[in-house]
C-alpha positions as CSV (number, residue, x, y, z in Angstrom):
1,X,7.9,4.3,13.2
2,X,9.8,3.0,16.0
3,X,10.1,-0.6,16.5
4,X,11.2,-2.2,20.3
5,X,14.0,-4.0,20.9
6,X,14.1,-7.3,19.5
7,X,11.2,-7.4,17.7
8,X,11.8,-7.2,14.0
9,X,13.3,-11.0,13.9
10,X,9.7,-11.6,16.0
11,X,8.3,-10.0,13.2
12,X,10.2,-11.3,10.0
13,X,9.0,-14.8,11.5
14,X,5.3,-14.2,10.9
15,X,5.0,-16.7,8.3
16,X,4.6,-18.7,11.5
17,X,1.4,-16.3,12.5
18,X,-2.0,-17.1,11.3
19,X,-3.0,-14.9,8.2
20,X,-4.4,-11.7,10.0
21,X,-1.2,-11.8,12.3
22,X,1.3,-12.0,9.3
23,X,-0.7,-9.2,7.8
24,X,-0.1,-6.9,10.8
25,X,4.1,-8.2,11.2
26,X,4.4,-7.2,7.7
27,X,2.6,-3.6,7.7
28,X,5.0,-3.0,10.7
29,X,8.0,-4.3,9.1
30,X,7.1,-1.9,6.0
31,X,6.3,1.0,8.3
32,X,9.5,0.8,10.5
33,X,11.7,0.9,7.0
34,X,9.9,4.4,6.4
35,X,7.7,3.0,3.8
36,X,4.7,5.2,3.7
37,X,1.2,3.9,4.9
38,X,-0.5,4.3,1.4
39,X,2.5,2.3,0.1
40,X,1.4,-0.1,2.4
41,X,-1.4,-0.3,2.0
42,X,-0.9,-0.8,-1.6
43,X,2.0,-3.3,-0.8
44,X,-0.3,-5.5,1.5
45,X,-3.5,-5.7,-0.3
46,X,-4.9,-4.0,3.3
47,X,-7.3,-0.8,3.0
48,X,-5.5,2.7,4.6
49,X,-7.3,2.5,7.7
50,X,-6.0,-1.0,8.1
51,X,-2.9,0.2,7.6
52,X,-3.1,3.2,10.2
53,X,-4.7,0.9,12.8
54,X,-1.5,-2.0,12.6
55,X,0.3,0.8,13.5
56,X,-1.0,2.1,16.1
57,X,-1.6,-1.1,17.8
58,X,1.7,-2.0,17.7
59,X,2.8,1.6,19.0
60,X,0.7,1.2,21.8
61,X,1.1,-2.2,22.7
62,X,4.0,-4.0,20.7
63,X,4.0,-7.4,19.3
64,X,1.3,-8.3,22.3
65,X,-1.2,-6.0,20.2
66,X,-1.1,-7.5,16.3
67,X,-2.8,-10.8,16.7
68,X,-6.8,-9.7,17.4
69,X,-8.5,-7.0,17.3
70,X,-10.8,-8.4,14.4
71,X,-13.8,-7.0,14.8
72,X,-15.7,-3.7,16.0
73,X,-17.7,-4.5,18.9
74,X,-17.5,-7.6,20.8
75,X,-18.8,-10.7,19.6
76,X,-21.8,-11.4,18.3
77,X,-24.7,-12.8,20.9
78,X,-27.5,-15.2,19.9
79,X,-31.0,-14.9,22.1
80,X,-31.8,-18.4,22.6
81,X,-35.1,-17.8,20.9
82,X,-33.2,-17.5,17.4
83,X,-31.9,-20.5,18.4
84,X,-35.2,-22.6,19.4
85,X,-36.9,-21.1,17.2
């Protein structure tokens, strides 16, 4: 993996991130040293998918694309009846 211009020292900062965010800075930093995404995986404590999915969020859309993409789906929507009761 390739990493933009400027970046890693972004990236070697996450302590500064909030936990998902440092997560992510650290499976790139991994990845663009050549270390393999099982190793990763391994290395992080993340599953493989998680791995593959930092990634490709940061090929697509750089630093901008590590902090949240938590969830599938949007978020989750109360009817006010379950509310009111």
């Amino acid at each position: 993996m390739v990493q933009r211009d400027g970046d890693r020292d972004e990236l070697a900062r996450s302590d500064r991130f909030g936990a998902a965010k440092a997560k992510r800075a650290r499976i790139v930093l991994l990845a663009a040293d050549g270390v393999a995404s099982a190793r990763i995986a391994d290395c992080t404590d993340a599953t493989f998918t998680t791995v593959l999915n930092g990634r490709g969020r940061y090929e697509r859309h750089g630093i901008a694309g590590l902090p949240n993409a938590l969830m599938f789906g949007g978020p989750r929507e109360l009817e006010h009846r379950a509310i009111t009761g």
